[in-house]
N, C-alpha and C positions, 0 to 999 in steps of 0.2 A: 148371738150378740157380738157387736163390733168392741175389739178394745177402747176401752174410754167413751163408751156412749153416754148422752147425758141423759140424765131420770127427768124422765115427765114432773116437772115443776109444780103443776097444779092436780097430783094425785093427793088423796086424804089418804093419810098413815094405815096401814094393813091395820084391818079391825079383828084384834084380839081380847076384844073385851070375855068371848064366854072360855078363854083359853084358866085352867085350873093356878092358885099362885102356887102349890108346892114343886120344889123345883123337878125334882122326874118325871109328877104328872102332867106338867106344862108341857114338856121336851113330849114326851109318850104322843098329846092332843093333837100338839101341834105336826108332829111327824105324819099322822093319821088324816088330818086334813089337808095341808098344802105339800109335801113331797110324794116324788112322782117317782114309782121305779121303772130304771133308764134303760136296763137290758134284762135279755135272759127273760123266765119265768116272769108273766105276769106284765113285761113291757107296756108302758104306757097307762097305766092303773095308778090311782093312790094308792099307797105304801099300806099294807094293815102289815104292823110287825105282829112276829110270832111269838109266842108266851117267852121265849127262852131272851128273844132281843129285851122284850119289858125287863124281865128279871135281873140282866144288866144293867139297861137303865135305872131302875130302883135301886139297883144298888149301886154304884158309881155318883149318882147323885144323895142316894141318903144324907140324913142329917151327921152334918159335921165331917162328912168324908171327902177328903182333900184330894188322895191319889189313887186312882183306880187300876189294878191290873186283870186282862183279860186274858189268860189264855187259852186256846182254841186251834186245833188242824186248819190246815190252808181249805178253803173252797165253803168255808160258812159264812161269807159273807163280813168279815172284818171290814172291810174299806169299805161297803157300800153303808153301814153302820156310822163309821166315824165322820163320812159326807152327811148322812142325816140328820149328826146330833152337832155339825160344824152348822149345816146351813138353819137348824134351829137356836143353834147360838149367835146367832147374827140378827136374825130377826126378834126372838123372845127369850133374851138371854138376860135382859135388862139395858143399865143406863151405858154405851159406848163398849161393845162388849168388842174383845178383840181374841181372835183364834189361831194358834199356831198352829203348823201340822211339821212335827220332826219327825226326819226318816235317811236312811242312812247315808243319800244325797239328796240336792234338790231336787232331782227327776223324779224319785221314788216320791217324796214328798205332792208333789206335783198331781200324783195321780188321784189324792184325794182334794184336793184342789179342783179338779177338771171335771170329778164326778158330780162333785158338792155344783160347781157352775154349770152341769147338765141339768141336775134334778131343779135349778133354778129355772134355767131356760125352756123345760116344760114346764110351768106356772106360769100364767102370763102377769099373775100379779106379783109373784116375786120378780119376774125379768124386769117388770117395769121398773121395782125400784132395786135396783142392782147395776152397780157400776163395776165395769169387767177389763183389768187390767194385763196385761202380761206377766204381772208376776204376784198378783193380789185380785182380792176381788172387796167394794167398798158398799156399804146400805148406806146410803148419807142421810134416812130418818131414823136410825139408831145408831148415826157415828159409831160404825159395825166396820171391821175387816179383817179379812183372812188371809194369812199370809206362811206360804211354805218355806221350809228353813232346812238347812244341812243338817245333819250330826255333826258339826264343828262346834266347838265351847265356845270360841271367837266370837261366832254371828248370834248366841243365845243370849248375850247377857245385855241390858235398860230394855227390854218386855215388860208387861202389863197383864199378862192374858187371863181372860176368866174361865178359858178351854183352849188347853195345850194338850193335842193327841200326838204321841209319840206312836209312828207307824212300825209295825216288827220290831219290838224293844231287843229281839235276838241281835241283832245286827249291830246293836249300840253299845259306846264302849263305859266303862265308867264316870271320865272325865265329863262325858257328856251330858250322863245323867245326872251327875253333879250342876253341871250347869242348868241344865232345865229343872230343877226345884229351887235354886239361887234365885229363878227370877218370877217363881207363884207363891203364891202366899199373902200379896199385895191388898186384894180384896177383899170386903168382909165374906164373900164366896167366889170361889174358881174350884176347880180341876184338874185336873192333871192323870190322863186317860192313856195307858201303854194297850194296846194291842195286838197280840204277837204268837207265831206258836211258839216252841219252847226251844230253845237254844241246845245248840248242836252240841253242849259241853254244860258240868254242872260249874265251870270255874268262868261265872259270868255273873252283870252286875242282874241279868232276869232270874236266874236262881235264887241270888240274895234276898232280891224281893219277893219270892214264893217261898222262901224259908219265911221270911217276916209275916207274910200274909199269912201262913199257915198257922203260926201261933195265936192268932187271933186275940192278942192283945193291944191291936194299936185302934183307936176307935175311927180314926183319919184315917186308915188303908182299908180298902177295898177288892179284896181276890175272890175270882171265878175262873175253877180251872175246868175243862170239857175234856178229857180225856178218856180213851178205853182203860177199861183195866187192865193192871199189871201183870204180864203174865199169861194175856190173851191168844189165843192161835192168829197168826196175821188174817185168816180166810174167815173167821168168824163175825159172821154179817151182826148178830145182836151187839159183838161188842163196836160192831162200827157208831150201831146207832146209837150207844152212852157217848162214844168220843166226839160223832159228828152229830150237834142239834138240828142243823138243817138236813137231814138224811130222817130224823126220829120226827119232828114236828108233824101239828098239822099245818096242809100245805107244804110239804117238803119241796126242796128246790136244789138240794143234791142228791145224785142217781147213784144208787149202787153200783151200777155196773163201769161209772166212769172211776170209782174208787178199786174195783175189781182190777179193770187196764192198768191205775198207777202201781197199783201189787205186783202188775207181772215185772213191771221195767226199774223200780225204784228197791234198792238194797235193804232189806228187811230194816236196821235199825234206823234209816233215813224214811221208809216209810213208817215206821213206830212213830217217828216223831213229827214227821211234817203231816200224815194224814189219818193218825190215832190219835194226836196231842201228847206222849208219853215221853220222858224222859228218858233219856240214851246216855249211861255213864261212861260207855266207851265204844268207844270204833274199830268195828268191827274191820278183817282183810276186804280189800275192795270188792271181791270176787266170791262168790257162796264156796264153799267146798266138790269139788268137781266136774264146778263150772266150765273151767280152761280145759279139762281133761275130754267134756263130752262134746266138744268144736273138733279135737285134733285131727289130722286128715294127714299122714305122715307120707303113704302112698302116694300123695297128688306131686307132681316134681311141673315146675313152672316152664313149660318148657322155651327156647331161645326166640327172642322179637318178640313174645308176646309185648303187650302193651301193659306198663309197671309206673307205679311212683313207688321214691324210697324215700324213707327218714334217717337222717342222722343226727346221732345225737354224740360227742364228742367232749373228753377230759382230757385230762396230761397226765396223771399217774392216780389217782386214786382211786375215781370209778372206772366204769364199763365205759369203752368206745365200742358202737354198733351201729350200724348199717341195716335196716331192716325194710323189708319190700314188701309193698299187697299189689295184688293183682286189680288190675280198675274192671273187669270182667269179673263177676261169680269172686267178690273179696274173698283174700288166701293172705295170711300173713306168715312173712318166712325170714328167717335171718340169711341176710345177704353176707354177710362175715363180722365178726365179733374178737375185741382185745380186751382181755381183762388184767389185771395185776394180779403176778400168782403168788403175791405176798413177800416179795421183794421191794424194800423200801426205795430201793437205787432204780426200780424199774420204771422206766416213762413209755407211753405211746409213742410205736412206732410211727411216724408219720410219714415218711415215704412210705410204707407198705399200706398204712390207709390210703393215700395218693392213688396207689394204685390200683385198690383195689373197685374205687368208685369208677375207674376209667374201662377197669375189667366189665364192671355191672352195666355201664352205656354201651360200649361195644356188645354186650351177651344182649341184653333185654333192649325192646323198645321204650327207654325210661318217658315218661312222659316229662315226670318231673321230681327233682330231690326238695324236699323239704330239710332245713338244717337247721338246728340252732345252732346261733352263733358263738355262743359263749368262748373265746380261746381259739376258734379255729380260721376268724376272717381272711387272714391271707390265705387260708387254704380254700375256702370257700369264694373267692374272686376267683381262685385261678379255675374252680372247676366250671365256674359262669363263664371266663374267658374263652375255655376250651368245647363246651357244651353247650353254650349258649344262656343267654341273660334271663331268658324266657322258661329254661328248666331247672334252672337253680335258683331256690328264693330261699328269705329266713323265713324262719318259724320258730317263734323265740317259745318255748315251753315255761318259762316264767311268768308270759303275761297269760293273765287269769280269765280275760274277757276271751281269750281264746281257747284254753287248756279248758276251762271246766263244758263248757258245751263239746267239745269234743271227745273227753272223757265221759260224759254220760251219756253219747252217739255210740262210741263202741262198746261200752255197760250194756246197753241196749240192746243192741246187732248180737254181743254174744248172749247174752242169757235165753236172746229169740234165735239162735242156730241160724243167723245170718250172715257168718262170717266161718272160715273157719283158718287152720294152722298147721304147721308142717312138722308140729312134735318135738320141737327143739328142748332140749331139756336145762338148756343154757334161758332160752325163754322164758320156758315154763317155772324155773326159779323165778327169775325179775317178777312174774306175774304173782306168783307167792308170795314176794316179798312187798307187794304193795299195800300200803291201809289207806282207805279214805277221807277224805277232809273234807267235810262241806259247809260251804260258803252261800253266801245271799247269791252267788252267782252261779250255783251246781256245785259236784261233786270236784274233788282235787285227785291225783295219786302222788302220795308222798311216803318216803320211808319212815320205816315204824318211832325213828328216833333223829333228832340232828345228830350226823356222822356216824351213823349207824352202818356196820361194814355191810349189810344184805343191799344190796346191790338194788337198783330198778332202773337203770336206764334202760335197757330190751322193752320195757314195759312202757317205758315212755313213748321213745321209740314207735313198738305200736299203735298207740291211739295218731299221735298224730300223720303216722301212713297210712291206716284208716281212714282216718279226718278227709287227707287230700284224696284218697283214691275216690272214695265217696262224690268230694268235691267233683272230680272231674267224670263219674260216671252220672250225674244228673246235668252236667254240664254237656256231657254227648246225646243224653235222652231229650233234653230240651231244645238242642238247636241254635242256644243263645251263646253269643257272645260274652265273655268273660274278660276284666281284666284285673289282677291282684297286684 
């Protein structure tokens, strides 16, 4: 469909006469006849939902239920669900019905937007009456439209909607969800549908609402939680399939074995929660217990010209300044020299001796290239661009998250799979102990166990993003391609 096509003028209105009037068996009928599933399992087939989607449905739409929460592990099918019960609210939702989708920016938002406008564009009778905008999509025989929105308060508030799906209600802050119930309620029926697994923290406003839900006194809220049970072995395939309904249904459409692979790579209490549905009261050290110890390679010594990138990461007096190198060959991460504070309040980073020491490590190794964060050290970081060229010194700022957290779960990864290994540094090997995880809509973090907490992690930091670039540039030599950052 082209943006802004116009709807065939002389079509007679989608005939939903034998469609049921209560409201979930309507949604159920309607899904069953004209939605089309778009990928994966079953592609190109009418939709038959599985006893477990019905049972949500029934209950989200029951009588007199306002707000519905679902939670659920990642890979059951949440998005392709809320496109279903978006694109059935546009057509047989009643008189002018209108759909928000919030999610924790427009882009996330978006993706149930795009699905919902696939499973139309397989219908020739919904494409026909479906008008497809860049940033909505309109049915102009039910003055119907769907419209994606940020997690901002700002952009929630003169709505009308009769289905507002909040996407990963985990990712959403209070304020927000404050605003998206300010603006339902309008109707003599709407909705208001969060779909989410379960938030990385129980100090969230998705808690609150499964506290609420669980009391089972409000006759307006509606909770269904899918999770394994508490207390499960991670390897334990029965309790995958209480957590995960599309793993137990009939017709199942998640693989064991693809929840097996997230097992190996994802940190037990990160996969408790994203791929059991279970609640994680705290977070746990980034790293299993001798994790780092079963990588160490203290023998291995780097030897002169090899081909290296290093990271730096760099303070004035309080943390760790380090210098840390992997090898772009068979990765090795090694501390190239390290300054720490030996509990001298008067004591600052020596900075000529860092000066020099970066000038030492270009002369010894073939650096490819230093990764730095900049925080505090810019003139020193121009001058080593000045003297070594533009091309092997860049930043790499460890604060921003669109970079740090895929990088951080690239070398979670490489180590717990004996992909990488280390030179035994015991200076290291603390920073690596002293990290705890943080996870984000956007992967894992490593951050200290507390703000101003004296356990150190810059060595730790340090390595993922040497890691990161060495990586970088060993697929960068297997591929042949051109690169430019």
């Amino acid at each position: 469909m082209r943006p802004g096509r116009k709807v065939l003028d002389d079509l007679e209105p989608l005939d939903l006469s034998g469609l049921p009037v209560s409201r979930a068996a309507r949604r159920i009928a309607f899904i069953e006849a004209h939605c089309m599933v778009t990928k994966g399992k079953g592609a190109g087939e009418v939709v038959k939902l599985r006893p477990f989607q019905k049972q949500i449905i029934k209950g989200a739409y029951a009588k007199k239920v306002r707000t519905g929460l679902i939670s659920m592990p990642r890979a059951n099918g949440k998005t392709a669900l809320a496109a279903m019960l978006a694109v059935a609210e546009l057509f047989a939702g009643g008189e002018s019905p209108e759909v928000l989708v919030v999610a924790s920016d427009e882009r996330q938002a978006r993706i149930t937007m795009n699905l919902a406008k696939r499973m139309i564009e397989m219908n020739p009778d919904l494409q026909a009456r479906t008008m497809v905008y860049r940033d909505k999509l309109v049915v102009p025989e039910t003055n119907g439209q769907l419209i994606p929105l940020p997690a901002d308060p700002s952009a929630l508030h003169g709505w009308d909607p009769s289905l507002l799906i909040v996407d990963e209600l985990h990712t959403v802050t209070e304020p927000v969800w404050e605003a998206v119930t300010s603006v339902t309620g309008k109707r003599p029926e709407s909705l208001t549908l969060a779909i989410s697994t379960p938030a990385a923290t129980q100090d969230s406003i998705m808690w609150k609402l499964v506290e609420h839900g669980r009391e089972g006194t409000d006759p307006a809220f509606f909770l269904k939680e899918f999770a394994a049970p508490e207390g499960c072995a991670t390897d334990d395939e029965a309790a995958w399939k209480i957590g995960n309904p599309a793993m137990a249904c009939q017709r199942p459409f998640l693989a064991a074995d693809g929840l097996a692979a997230a097992r190996k790579t994802l940190r037990e209490p990160v996969f408790r929660q994203l791929r059991l549905g279970q609640w994680v009261t705290s977070l746990d050290a980034w790293l299993p217990h001798g994790a780092w110890d079963a990588i160490a390679d203290p023998s291995r010594v780097v030897p002169d010209g090899e081909k290296i990138v290093m990271a730096f990461d760099g303070s004035a007096s309080g943390d760790s300044t380090v210098l840390v190198g992997c090898t772009i060959e068979d990765p090795h991460l090694f501390i190239v020299d390290m300054w720490e504070n030996p509990d001298d309040p008067r004591w600052r980073v020596p900075r000529a001796e860092v000066d020099r020491a970066v000038d030492r490590a270009f002369e010894r190794w073939d650096v490819v290239e230093l990764a730095c964060d900049p925080w505090g050290w810019r003139s020193e970081i121009e001058a080593w661009a000045d003297r070594h060229g533009e091309t092997h010194v860049i930043h790499w700022d460890t604060s921003f998250r669109k970079r740090m957290a895929p990088a951080t779960d690239q070398a979670y990864q490489a180590i717990m799979q004996g992909e990488v290994t280390h030179d035994g540094d015991s200076r290291l090997a603390a920073h690596i102990a002293h990290t705890v995880a943080e996870s984000t809509s956007l992967g894992d973090l490593v951050k200290k166990d507390r703000r101003n907490s004296p356990r150190k992690i810059d060595a730790a930091v340090a390595s993922i993003a040497a890691f990161d670039r060495a990586t970088f540039h060993a697929k960068k030599k297997q591929s042949g391609r051109v690169y430019t950052f």
